[in-house]
C-alpha positions as CSV (number, residue, x, y, z in Angstrom):
1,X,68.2,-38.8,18.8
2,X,66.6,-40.0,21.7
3,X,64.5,-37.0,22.5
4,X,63.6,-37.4,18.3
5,X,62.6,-40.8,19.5
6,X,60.5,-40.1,22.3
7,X,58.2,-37.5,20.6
8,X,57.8,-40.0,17.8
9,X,56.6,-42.3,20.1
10,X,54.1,-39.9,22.1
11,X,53.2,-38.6,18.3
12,X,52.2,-42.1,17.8
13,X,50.6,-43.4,20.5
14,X,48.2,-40.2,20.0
15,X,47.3,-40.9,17.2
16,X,47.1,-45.0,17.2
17,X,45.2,-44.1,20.5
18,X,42.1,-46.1,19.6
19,X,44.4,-48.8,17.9
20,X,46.4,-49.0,21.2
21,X,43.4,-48.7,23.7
22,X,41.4,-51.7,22.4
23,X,44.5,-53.8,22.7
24,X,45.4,-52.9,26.0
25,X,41.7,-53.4,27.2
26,X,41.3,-56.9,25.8
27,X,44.9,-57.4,27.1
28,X,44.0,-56.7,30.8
29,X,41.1,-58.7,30.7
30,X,43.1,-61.5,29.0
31,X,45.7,-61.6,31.8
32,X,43.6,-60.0,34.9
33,X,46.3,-61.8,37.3
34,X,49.4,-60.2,36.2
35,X,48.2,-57.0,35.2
36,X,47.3,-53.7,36.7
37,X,44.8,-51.1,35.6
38,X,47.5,-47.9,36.3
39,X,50.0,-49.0,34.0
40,X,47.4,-48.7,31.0
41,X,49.9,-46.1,29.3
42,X,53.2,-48.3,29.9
43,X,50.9,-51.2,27.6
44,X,50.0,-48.3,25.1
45,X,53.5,-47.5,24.9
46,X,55.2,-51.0,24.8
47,X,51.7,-52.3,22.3
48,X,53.5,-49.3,19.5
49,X,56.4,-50.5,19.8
50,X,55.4,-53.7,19.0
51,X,52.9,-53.4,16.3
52,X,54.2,-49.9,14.8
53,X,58.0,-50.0,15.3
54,X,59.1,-53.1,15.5
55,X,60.8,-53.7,12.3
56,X,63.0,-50.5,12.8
57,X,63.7,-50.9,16.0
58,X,64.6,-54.4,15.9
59,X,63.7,-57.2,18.3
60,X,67.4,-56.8,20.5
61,X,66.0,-53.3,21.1
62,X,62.8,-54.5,22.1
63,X,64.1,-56.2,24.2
64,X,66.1,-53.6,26.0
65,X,63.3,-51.9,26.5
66,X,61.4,-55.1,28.0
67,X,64.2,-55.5,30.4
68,X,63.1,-52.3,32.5
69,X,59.7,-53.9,33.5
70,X,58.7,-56.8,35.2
71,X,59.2,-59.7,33.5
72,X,56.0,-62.0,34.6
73,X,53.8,-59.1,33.1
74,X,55.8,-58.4,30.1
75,X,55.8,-62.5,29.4
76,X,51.7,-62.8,29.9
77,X,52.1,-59.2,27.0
78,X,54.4,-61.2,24.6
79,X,52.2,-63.8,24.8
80,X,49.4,-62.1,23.9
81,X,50.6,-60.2,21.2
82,X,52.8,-63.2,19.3
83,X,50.0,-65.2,19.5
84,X,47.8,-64.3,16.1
85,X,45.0,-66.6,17.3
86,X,44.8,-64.7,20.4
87,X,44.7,-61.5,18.4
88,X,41.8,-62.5,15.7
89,X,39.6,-63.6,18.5
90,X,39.6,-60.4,20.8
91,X,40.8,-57.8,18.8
92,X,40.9,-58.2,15.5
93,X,37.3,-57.2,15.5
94,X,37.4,-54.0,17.2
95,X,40.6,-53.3,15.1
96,X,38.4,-54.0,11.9
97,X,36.2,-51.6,12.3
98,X,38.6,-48.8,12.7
99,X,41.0,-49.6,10.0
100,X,40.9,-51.7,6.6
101,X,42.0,-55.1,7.0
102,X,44.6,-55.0,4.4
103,X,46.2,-52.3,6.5
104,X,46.0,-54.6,9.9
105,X,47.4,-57.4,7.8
106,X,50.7,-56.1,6.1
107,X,51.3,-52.8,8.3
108,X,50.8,-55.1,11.8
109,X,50.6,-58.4,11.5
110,X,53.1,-59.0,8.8
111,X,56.2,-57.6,10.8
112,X,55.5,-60.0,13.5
113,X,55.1,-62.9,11.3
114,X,58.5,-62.0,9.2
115,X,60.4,-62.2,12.3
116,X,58.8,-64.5,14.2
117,X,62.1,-66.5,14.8
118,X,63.3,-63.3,16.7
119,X,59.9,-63.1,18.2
120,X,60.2,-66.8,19.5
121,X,63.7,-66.0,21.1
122,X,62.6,-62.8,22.7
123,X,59.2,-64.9,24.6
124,X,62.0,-67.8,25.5
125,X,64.5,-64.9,27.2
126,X,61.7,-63.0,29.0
127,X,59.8,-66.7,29.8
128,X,63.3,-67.5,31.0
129,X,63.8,-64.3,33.7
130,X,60.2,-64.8,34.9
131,X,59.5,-68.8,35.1
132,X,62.9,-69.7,34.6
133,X,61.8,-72.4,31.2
134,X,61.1,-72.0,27.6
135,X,58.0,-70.7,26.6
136,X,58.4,-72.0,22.9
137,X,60.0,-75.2,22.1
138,X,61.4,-75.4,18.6
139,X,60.3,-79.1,17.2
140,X,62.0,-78.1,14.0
141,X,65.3,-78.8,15.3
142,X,66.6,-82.6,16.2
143,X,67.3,-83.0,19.9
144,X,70.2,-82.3,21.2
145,X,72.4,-85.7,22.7
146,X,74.9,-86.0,24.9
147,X,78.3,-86.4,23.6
148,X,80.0,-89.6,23.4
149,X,83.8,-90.0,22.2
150,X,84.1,-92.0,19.2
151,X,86.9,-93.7,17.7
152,X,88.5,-91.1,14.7
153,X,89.8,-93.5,12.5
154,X,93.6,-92.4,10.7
155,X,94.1,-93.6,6.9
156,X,96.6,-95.7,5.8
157,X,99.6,-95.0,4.7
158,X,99.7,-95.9,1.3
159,X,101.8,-94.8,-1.8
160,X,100.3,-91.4,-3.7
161,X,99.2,-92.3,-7.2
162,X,101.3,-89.6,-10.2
163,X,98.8,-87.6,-11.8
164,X,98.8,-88.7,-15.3
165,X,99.8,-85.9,-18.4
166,X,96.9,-85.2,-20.8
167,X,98.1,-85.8,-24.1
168,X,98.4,-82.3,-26.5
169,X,94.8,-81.9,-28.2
170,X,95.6,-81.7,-32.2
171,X,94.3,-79.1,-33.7
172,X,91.4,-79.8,-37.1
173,X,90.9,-77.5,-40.0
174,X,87.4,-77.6,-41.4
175,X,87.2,-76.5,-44.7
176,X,84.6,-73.3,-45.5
177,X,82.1,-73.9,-48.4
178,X,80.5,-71.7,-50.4
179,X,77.9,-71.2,-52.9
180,X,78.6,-69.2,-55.5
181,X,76.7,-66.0,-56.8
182,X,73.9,-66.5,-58.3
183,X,73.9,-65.0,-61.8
184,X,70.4,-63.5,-61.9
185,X,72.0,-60.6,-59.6
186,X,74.4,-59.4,-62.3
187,X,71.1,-59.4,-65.2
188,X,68.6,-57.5,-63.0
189,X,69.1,-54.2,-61.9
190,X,66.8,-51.4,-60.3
191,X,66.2,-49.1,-63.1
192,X,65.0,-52.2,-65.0
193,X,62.8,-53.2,-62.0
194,X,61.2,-49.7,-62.0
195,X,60.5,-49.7,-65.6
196,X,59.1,-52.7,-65.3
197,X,56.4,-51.6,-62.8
198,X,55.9,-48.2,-64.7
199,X,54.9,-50.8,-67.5
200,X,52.6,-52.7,-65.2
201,X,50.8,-49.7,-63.8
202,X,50.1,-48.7,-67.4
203,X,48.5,-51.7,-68.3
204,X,46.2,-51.9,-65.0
205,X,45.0,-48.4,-66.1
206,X,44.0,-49.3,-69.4
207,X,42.4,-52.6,-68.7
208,X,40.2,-50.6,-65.8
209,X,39.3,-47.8,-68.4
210,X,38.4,-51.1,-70.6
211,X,36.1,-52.2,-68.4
212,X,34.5,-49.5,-67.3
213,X,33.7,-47.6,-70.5
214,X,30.8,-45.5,-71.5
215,X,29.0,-47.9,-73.4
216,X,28.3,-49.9,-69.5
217,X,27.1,-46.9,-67.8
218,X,23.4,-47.9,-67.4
219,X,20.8,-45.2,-68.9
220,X,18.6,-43.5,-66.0
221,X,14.7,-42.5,-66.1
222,X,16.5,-39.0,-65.0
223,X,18.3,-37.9,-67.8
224,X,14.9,-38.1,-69.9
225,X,13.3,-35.5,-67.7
226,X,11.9,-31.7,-68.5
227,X,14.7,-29.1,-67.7
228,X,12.2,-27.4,-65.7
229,X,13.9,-28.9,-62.2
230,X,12.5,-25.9,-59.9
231,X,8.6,-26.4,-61.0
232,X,8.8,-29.8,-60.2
233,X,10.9,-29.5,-57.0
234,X,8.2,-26.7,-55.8
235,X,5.7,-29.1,-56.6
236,X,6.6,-32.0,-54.7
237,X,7.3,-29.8,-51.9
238,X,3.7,-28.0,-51.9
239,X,2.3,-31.7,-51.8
240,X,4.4,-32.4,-48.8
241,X,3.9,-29.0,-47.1
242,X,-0.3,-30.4,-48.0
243,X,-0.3,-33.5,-45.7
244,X,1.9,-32.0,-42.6
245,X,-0.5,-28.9,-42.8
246,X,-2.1,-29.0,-39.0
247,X,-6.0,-28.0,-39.0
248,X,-7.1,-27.4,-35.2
249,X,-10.1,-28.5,-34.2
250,X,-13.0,-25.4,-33.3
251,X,-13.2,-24.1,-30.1
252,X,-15.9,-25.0,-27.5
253,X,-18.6,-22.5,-26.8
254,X,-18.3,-21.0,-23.0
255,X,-19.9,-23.4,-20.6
256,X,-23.3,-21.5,-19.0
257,X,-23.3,-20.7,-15.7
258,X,-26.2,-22.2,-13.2
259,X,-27.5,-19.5,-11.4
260,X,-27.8,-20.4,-7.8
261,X,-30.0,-22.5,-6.0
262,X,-31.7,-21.1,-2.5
263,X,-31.2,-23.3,-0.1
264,X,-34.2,-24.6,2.0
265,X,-34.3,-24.3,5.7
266,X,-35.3,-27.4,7.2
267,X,-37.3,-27.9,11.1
268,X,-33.8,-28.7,12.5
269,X,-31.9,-25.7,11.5
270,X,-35.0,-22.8,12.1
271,X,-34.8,-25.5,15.9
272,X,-31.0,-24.9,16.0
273,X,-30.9,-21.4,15.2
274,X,-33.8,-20.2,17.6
275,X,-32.0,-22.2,20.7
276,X,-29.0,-20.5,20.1
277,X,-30.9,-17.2,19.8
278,X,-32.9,-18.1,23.2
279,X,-29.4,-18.5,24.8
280,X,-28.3,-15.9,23.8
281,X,-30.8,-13.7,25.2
282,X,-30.8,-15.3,28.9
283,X,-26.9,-14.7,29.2
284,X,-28.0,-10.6,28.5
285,X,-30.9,-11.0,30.6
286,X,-29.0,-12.5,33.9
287,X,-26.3,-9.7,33.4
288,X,-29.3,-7.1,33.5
289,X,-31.3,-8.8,36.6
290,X,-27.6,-8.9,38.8
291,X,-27.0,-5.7,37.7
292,X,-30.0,-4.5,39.0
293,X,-30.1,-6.4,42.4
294,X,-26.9,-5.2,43.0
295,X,-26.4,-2.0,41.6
296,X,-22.2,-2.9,40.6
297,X,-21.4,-4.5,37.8
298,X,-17.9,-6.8,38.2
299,X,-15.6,-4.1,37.8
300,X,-15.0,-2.8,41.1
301,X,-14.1,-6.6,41.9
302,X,-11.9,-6.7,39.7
303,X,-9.9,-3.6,40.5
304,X,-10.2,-4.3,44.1
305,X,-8.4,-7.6,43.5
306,X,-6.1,-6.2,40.9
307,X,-4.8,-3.4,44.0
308,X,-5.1,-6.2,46.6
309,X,-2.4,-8.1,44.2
310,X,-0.1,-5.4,44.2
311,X,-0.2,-4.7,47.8
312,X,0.5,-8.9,48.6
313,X,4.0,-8.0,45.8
314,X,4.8,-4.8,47.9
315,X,4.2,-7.0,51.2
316,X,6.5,-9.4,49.6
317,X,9.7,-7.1,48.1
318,X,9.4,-5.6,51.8
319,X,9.6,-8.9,53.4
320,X,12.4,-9.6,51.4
321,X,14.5,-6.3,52.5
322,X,14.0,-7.0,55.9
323,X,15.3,-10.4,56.0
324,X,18.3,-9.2,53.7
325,X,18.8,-6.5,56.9
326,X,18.9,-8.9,59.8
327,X,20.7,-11.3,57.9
328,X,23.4,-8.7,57.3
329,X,23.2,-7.6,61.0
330,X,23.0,-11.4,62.3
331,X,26.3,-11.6,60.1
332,X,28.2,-8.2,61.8
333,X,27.2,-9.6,65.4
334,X,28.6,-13.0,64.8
335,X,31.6,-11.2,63.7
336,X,32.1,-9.0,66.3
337,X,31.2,-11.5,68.9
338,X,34.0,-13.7,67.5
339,X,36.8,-11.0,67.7
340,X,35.7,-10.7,71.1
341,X,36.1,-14.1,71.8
342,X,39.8,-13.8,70.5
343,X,40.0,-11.0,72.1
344,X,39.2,-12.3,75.2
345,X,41.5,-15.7,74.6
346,X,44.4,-13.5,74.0
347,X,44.0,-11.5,77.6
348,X,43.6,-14.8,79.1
349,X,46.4,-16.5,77.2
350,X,49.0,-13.2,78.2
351,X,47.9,-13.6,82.0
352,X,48.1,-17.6,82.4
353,X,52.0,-16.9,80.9
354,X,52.8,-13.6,82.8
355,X,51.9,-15.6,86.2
């Protein structure tokens, strides 16, 4: 049971961990003095149990567990966490945004509140072990007085009164009255009731056949028409068909095409045009005149630099191999040097015992 216990408790304070952290944080900044920053996972542990567990663990078990740690920090964490003031102004915010407030209200808050009596004893017996006085005073109850002897006083000795004998209660007889049956029961009987309405649903036929004969049905324009139904239905038909017919208007003719237009050149552009022509032909001309003057174009420059480029990498990689070499060699010397020096500690260290 109580390793079942233990994991439920690491299960939860994993996964309350947010829950839990905000509290302890506002809790050691609440009560800096009495606190200490290494036992964060005690307050974590000890915050679940109070929030989380409390109502089946029970506040005597709580307390057992509250008994194990020192009692002037585990007062200033009572405090803290009984008091729902405290709570609403530094956490309940934080714990808001996490979880929905009718969650921190009855999952939380509520357990505390429903035994708050149990609470209140708990802070008074830890407040007790660490300041040696209550920490909550109930006003509810009167206080307490000293007590004083008072004078019982003893009855008198007087003579018992005989209980009196209730007299016998007599017994009445009411009479029972009844009414006698009605005759009409005896002259009416079912058969006659459902000839009677066999009668009456005769009569409400004929009247309605009364009333509704053929001499009222009213003479229509219709029955005075040709026989020929089909030419006159076709008829009124083509004369609908007539107005939704759709006509579309004619097409419009292709749209001519303009054939066109030369554009003019103007002084500016023949201007802009010739001094980029000009331009062009004093770049060519300066490439003929150096090439000329100095017989070589730029060429051989270029593939002179291009080898001179790859003889600086080749310099380089060598460069590189060479200091990789004495580096390795700097690296065997120093270790040979320094078995020489044990070496030569070990001859001296055998001599300066042997003499």
């Amino acid at each position: 049971v109580e390793e079942k216990f233990i994991r439920q408790c690491v299960y939860g304070c994993v996964r309350y961990q947010k829950f839990l952290r905000i509290f302890v944080t506002a809790f050691l900044e609440f009560r800096p003095a009495v606190t200490q920053r290494g036992e964060q996972t005690l307050y974590m542990v000890l915050a679940y149990l109070i929030f989380l567990r409390l109502r089946e663990l029970t506040v005597p078990e709580l307390g057992r567990f509250l008994d194990t740690c020192s009692p002037p920090t585990m007062l200033a964490l009572l405090e803290f966490a009984f008091d729902r003031s405290a709570v609403e102004s530094w956490v309940y915010t934080e714990w808001a945004k996490i979880y929905d407030e009718r969650f921190i209200e009855e999952s939380i808050l509520k357990p505390i509140e429903d035994l708050r009596h149990e609470c209140d004893t708990l802070l008074n017996a830890v407040s007790r072990k660490a300041t040696g006085t209550d920490a909550k005073v109930d006003h509810s109850l009167p206080p307490i007085k000293p007590r004083i002897k008072h004078t019982v006083p003893s009855p008198f000795q007087l003579t018992e009164p005989k209980p009196r004998q209730l007299p016998v209660p007599r017994e009445t007889i009411k009479p029972v009255t009844s009414r006698p049956v009605p005759e009409s029961l005896s002259a009416n009987s079912l058969r006659k009731i459902k000839e009677q309405d066999e009668a009456r649903l005769l009569m409400t036929k004929e009247k309605t056949q009364s009333k509704y004969g053929e001499d009222t049905v009213p003479t229509l324009v219709t029955a005075g028409r040709a026989a020929d139904i089909d030419s006159l239905r076709k008829e009124m038909e083509d004369k609908r068909f007539a107005e939704c017919t759709f006509q579309p208007s004619p097409a419009k003719p292709v749209p001519k095409v303009l054939p066109e237009s030369e554009v003019k050149a103007t002084s500016a552009s023949l201007l802009r045009e010739y001094s980029l022509l000009t331009k062009k032909q004093e770049l060519e001309h300066d490439i003929l005149r150096q090439y000329l003057t100095e017989l070589r174009d730029a060429s051989e420059f270029h593939d002179w630099q291009n080898r001179m480029y790859a003889q600086d990498e080749l310099d380089e990689k060598l460069r590189l191999e060479r200091r990789k070499l004495e580096m390795h060699l700097a690296r065997e010397q120093a270790a040979e040097a320094s078995k020489a020096h044990h070496r030569r500690n070990n001859v001296l260290a055998s001599i300066q015992k042997e003499t």
